[in-house]
N, C-alpha and C positions, 0 to 999 in steps of 0.2 A: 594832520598829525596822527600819528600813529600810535595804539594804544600801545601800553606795555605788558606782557607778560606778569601775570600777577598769582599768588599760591599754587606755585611750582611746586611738584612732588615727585619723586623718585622711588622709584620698584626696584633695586638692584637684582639682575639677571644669575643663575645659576651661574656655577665654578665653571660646567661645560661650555654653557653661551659665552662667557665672558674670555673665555680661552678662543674662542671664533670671532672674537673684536666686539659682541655685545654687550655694551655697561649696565645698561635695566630698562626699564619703559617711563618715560615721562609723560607727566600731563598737568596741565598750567590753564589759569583763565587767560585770554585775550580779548578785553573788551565784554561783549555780550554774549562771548562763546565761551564754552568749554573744552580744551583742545584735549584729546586722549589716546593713546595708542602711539605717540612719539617715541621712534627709540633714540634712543645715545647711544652710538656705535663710536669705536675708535677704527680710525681707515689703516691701510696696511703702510701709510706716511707714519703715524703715529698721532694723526689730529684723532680731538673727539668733534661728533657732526652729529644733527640730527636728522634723522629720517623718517617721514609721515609716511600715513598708512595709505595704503591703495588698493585697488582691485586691480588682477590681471586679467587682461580678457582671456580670447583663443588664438590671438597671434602672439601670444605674449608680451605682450607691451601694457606698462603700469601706468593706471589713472588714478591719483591719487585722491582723494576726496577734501584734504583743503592739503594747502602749500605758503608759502610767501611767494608772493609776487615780484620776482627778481633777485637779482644777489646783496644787493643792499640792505634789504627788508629782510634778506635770511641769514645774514650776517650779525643784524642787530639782537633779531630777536635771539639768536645763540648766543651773541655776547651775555645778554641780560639772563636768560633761562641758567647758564652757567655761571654766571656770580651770584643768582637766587641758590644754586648746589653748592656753591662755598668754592670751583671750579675757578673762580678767579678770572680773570682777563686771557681766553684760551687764545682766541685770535681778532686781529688786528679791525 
């Protein structure tokens, strides 16, 4: 079983980021971690998603330093991270 998301907090992003689809930075316990540097993007669908943080190498390609493992597990944990924001039931 998988932990849940728990003291979820919200950074809302400046007028300018938020006009380029960024809502603000999230960061939430998961279990025995502290997860930080999540942002809330809304995609140019009109979903809101989140996006972990990563390094790019020199080919540019992103390695992110944690993730969900699958779409199911990154599904959940957005459902819950945005009913913890008042966000509601975003996606299915």
């Amino acid at each position: 079983m998988m932990a849940e998301p728990s003291r979820v907090r919200l950074t809302l992003a400046s007028k300018a980021d938020a006009e380029r689809g960024l809502f603000g930075f999230v960061a939430f316990r998961l279990g025995e971690f502290e997860i930080d540097g999540v942002t809330l993007r809304r995609t140019r669908a009109g979903e809101l998603t989140l996006s972990y943080p990563a390094r790019r190498d020199r080919s540019g390609r992103d390695h992110p330093y944690f993730r969900p493992i699958g779409d199911r597990a990154r599904r959940r944990i957005e459902s819950q991270v945005f009913e913890a924001l008042g966000l509601g039931e975003v996606r299915p």
